[in-house]
TIVEXBA-690029 format. One record per residue (C-alpha): y negated, x, z; residue in three letters; residue number from 1. Coordinates in nm, 3 decimals. Each point is the difference from the previous one (the first is absolute). Layout:
# residues N
py:Y px:X pz:Z resn:ala resi:NUM $
...
# end
This chain:
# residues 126
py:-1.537 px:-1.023 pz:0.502 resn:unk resi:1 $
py:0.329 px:0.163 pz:-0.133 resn:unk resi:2 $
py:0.254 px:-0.092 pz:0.230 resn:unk resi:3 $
py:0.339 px:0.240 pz:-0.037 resn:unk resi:4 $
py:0.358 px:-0.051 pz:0.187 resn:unk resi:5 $
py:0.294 px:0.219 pz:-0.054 resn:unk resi:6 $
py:0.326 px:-0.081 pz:0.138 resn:unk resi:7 $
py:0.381 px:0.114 pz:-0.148 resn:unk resi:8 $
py:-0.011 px:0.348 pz:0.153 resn:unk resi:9 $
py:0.334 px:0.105 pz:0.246 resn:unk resi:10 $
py:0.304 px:0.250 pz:0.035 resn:unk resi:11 $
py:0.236 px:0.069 pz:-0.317 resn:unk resi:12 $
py:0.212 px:0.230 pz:-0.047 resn:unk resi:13 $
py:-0.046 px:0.255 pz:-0.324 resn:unk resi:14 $
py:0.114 px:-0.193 pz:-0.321 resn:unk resi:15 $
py:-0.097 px:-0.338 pz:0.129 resn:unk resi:16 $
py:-0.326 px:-0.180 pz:-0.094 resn:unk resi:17 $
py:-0.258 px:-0.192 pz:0.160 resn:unk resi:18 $
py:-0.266 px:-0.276 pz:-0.163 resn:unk resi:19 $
py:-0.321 px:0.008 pz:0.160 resn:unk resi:20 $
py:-0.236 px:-0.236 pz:-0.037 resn:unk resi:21 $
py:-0.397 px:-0.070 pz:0.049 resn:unk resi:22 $
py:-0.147 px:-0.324 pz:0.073 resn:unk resi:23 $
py:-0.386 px:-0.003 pz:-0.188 resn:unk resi:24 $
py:-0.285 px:-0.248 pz:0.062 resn:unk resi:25 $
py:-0.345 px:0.040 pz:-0.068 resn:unk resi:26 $
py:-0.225 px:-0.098 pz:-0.339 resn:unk resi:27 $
py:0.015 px:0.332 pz:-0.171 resn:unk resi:28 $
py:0.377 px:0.162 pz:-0.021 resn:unk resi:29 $
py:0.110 px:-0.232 pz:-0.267 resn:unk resi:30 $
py:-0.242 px:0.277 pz:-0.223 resn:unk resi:31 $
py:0.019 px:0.308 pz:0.198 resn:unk resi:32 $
py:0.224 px:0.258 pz:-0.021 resn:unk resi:33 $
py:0.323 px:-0.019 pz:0.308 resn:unk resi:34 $
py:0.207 px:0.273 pz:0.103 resn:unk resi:35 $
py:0.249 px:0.146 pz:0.247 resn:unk resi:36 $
py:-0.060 px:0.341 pz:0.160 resn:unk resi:37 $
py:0.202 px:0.163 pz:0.258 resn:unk resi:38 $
py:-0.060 px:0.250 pz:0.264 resn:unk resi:39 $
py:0.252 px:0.204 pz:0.198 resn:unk resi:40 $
py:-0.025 px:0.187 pz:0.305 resn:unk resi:41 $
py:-0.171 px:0.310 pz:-0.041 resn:unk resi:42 $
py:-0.108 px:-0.081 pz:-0.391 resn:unk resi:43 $
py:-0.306 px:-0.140 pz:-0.113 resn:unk resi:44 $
py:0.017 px:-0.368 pz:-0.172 resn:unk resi:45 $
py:0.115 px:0.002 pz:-0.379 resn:unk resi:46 $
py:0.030 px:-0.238 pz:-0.290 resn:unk resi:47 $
py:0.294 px:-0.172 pz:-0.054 resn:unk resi:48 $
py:-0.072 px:-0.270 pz:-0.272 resn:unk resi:49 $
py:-0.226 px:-0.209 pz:-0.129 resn:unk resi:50 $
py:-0.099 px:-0.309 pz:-0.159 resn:unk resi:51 $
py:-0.261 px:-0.225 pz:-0.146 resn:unk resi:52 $
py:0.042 px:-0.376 pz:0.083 resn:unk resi:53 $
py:-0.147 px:-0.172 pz:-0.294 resn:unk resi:54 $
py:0.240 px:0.145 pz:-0.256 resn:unk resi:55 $
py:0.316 px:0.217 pz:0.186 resn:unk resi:56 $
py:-0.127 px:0.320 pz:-0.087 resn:unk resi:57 $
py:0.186 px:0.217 pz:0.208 resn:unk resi:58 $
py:-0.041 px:0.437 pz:0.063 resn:unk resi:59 $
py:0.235 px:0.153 pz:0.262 resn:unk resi:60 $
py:0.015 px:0.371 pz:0.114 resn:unk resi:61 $
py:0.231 px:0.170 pz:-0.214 resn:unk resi:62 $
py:0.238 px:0.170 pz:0.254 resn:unk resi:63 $
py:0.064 px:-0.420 pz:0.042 resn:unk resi:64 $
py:0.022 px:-0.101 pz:-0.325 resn:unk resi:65 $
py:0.361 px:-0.159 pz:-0.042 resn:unk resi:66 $
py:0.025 px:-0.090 pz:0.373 resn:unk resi:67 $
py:-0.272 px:-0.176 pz:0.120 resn:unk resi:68 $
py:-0.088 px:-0.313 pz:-0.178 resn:unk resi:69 $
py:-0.360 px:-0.193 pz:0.022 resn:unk resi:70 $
py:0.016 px:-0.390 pz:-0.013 resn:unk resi:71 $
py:-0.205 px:-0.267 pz:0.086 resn:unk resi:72 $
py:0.008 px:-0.427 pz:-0.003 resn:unk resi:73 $
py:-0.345 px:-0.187 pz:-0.076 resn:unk resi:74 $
py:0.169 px:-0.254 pz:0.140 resn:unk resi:75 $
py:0.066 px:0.134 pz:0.344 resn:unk resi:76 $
py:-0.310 px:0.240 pz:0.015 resn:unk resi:77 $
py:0.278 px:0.300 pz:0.041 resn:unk resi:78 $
py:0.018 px:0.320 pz:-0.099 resn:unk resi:79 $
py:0.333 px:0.189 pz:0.049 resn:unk resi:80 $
py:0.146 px:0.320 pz:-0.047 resn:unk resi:81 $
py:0.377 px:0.023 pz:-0.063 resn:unk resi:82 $
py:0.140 px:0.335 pz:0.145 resn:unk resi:83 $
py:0.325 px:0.073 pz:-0.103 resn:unk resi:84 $
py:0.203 px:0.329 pz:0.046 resn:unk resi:85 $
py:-0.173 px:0.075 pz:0.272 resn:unk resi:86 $
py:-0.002 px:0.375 pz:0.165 resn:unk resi:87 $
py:-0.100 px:0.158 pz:0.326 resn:unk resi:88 $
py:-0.320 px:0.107 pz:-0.101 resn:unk resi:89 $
py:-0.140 px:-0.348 pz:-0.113 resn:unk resi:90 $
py:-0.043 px:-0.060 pz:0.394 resn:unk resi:91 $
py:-0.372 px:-0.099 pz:0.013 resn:unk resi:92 $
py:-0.209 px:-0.266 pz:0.114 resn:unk resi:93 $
py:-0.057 px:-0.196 pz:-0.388 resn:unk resi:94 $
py:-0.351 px:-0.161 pz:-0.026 resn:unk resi:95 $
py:-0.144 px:-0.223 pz:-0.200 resn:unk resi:96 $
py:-0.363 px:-0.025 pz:-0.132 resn:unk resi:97 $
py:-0.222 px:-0.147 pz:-0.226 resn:unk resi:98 $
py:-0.296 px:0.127 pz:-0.131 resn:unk resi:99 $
py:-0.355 px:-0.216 pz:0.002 resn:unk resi:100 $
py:-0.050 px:0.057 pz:-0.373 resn:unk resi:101 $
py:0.114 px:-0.047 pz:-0.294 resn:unk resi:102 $
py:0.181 px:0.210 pz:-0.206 resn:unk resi:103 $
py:0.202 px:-0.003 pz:-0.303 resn:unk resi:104 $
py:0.185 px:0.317 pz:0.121 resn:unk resi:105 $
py:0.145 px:0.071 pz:0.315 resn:unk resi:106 $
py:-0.106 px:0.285 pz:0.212 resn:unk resi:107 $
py:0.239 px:0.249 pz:0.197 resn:unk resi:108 $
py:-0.243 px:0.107 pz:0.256 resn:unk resi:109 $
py:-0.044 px:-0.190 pz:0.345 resn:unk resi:110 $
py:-0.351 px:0.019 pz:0.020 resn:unk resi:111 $
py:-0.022 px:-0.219 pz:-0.266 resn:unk resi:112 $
py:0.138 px:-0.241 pz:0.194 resn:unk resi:113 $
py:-0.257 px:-0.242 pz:0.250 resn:unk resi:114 $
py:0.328 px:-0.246 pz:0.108 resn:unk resi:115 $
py:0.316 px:0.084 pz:0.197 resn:unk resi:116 $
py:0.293 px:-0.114 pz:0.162 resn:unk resi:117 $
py:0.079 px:0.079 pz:0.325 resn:unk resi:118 $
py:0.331 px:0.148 pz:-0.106 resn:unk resi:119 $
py:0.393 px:-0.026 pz:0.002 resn:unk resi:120 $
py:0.218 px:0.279 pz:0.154 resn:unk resi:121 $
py:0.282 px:0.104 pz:-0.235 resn:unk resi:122 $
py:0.246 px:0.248 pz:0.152 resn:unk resi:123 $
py:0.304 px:0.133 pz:-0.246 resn:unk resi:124 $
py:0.276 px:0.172 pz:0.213 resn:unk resi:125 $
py:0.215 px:0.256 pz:-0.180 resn:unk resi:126 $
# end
């Protein structure tokens, strides 16, 4: 059983950055697929990056791409996401998730998806 814990999420103003981070356990997510989604009020969940564990293949949303950075240490069982130059409209609740396959690519859509977090609350104030 995939076991997923975010933590890192808070209040920064626009500009700053955060580093969120997702503690994994279970037997499978060194080979599955991890990601972060987000999903703000009103707005249904979407992709934010992705990455495969075994060899740091990474795929983020492309309104992100420069931004957002996907990390993770074996050592520590961590995935992260660096957010820097944050805006308003990144205030979401960010997710992580693993899938319970394997996969050599990394999928976008949530439903893919068997594992999550329970989820970090990131609020940017303008």
């Amino acid at each position: 059983q995939e076991q997923l814990v975010e933590s890192g999420g808070g209040l920064v103003q626009a500009g700053g950055s955060l580093r969120l981070s997702c503690a994994a356990s279970g037997r499978t997510f060194s080979i599955t697929p991890m990601a972060w989604f987000r999903q703000a009020p009103g707005k249904e969940r979407e992709f934010v990056a992705g990455l495969i564990w075994s060899d740091g293949n990474t795929n983020y949303a492309d309104s992100l791409k420069g931004r957002f950075t996907i990390s993770r240490d074996n050592a520590k069982n961590t995935l992260y996401l660096q957010m820097n130059s944050l805006k308003p409209e990144d205030t979401a609740v960010y997710y992580c998730a693993t899938t319970h396959y394997y996969s050599r690519t990394i999928p976008a859509q949530g439903h893919e998806y068997k594992y999550w977090g329970q989820g970090t609350q990131v609020t940017v104030s303008s």
